[in-house]
N, C-alpha and C positions, 0 to 999 in steps of 0.2 A: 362158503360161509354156512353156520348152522343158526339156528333159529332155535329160542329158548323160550315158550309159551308161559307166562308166571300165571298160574293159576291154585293161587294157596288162599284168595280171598272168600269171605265170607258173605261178604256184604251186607254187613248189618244195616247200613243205611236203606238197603233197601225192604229188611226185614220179609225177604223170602225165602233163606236156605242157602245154598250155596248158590253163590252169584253166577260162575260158570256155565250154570247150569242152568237156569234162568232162560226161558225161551223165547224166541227172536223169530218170527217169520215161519214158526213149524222147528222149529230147530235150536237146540242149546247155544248160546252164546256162543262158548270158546268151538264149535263147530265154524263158523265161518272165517276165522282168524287160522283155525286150523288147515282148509282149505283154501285160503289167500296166499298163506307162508308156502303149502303144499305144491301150489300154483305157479311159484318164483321160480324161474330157472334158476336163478341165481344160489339158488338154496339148497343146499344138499341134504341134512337130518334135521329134524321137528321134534324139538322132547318137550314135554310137559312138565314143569316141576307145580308139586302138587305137598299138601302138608297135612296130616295125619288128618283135618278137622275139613280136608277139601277129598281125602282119599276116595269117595265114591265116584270121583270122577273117571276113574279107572275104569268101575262097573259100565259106565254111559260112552266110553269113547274105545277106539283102537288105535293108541299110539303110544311111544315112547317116553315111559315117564320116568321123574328122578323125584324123590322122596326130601324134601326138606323138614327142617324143624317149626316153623312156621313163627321164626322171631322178627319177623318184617319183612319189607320189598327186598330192602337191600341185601342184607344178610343172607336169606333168601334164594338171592340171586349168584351174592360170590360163592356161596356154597353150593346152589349148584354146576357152576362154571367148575369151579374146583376139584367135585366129584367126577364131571364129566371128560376135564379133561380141554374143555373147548378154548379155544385160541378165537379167532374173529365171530363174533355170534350177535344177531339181531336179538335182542330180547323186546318179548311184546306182550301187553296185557294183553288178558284170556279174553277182556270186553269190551270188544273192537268190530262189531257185528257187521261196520261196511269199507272195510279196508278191502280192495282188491290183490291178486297177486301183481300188476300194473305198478300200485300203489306199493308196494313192497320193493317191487327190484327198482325203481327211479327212487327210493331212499336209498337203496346200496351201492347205484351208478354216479349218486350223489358224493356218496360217504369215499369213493375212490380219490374224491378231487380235496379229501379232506385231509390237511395238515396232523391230525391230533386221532389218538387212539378211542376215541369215544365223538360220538355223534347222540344228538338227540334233537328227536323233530319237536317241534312248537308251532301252536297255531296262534296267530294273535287275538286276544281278546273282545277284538270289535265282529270276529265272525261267530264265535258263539254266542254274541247278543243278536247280532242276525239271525240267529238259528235258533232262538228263544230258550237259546243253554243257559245253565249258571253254572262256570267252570267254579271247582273245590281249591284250586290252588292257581294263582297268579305271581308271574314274576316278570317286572319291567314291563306289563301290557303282550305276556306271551303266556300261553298257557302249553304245558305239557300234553305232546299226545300221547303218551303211552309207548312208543316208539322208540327203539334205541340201538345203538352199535356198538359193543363195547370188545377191546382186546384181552381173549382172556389172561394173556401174559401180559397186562400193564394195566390193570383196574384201577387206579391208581391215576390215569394219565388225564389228562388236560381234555377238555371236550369242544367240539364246536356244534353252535346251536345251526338247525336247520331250519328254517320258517318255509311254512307252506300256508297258500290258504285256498287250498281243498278242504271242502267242509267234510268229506267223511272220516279225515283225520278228529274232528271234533268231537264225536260222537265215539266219545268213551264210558260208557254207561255206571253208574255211581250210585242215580237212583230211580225212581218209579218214571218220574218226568223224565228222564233222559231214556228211557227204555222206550214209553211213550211217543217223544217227537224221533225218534232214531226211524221208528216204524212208520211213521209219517211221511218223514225224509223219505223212508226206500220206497213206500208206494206213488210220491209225487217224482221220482227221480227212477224208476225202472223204467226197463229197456223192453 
């Protein structure tokens, strides 16, 4: 399986620049997402798709990127599955600062046992009020992690939801507070 990093956001909500980019612990954002994926056995290739208005992330990292138009997530996303070619591919937001590679391949050991060509993790609702988050989008009491499995010959296909409640799953950074308690989290929770 390959791994598709979407890192074409801006983050205006947080109103710092490229959100990517955006520093975590000493370190850019989509660095630890990058080295979580890197981390999977499970994972053979890592590309970044990036969009003209996120392009200096190039300058800041060393990895394989693919060049989108920067007309949304999805769009995005099918174009660059379609440039690349890729058939089963995790895609992951670039803002995912405490995902482990652990936390990676037990979604993909997951996603084996899954009937349907697309997977997507979710975290319920009541752990990001534990965790003094305020998720941006809720459905049915689950929120999105950012987290996904999709086939790239069947985009198209039927999904099944994953729910986890690991809290690093939560901590998909959106804006100042979420950057905030993420760093809280990792210094109350390191090893």
């Amino acid at each position: 399986m390959d791994a598709l990093i979407m890192a074409g956001g801006l983050g205006t909500r947080m109103g710092r620049g490229v959100k990517p980019l955006l520093t975590f612990k000493g370190r850019p954002l989509i660095e630890w997402i990058l080295e979580a994926a890197a981390g999977c056995d499970s994972i053979e290739n890592v590309f970044v798709a990036i969009t003209p208005e996120t392009a200096q992330i190039k300058d800041a990292l060393k990895a394989e990127f693919i060049e989108t138009k920067g007309k949304g997530f999805v769009d995005d996303l099918v174009s660059a599955i379609k440039q690349l070619g890729l058939k089963k591919t995790m895609v992951l937001s670039a803002d995912l600062p405490l995902l482990t590679p652990v936390d990676l391949c037990w979604v993909i050991a997951e996603y084996k046992f899954a009937s349907t060509p697309a997977l997507a993790v979710y975290v319920p609702t009541r752990v990001y009020r534990d965790l003094g988050l305020q998720p941006s989008i809720e459905i049915d009491g689950l929120v999105p992690a950012g987290v996904n499995i999709v086939d790239g010959a069947d985009l198209n296909g039927a999904e099944t939801r994953l729910v986890t409640e690991n809290p690093r799953f939560a901590f998909n950074i959106n804006t100042t507070g979420d950057l905030e308690k993420a760093i809280e989290y990792a210094k109350k929770n390191s090893s």
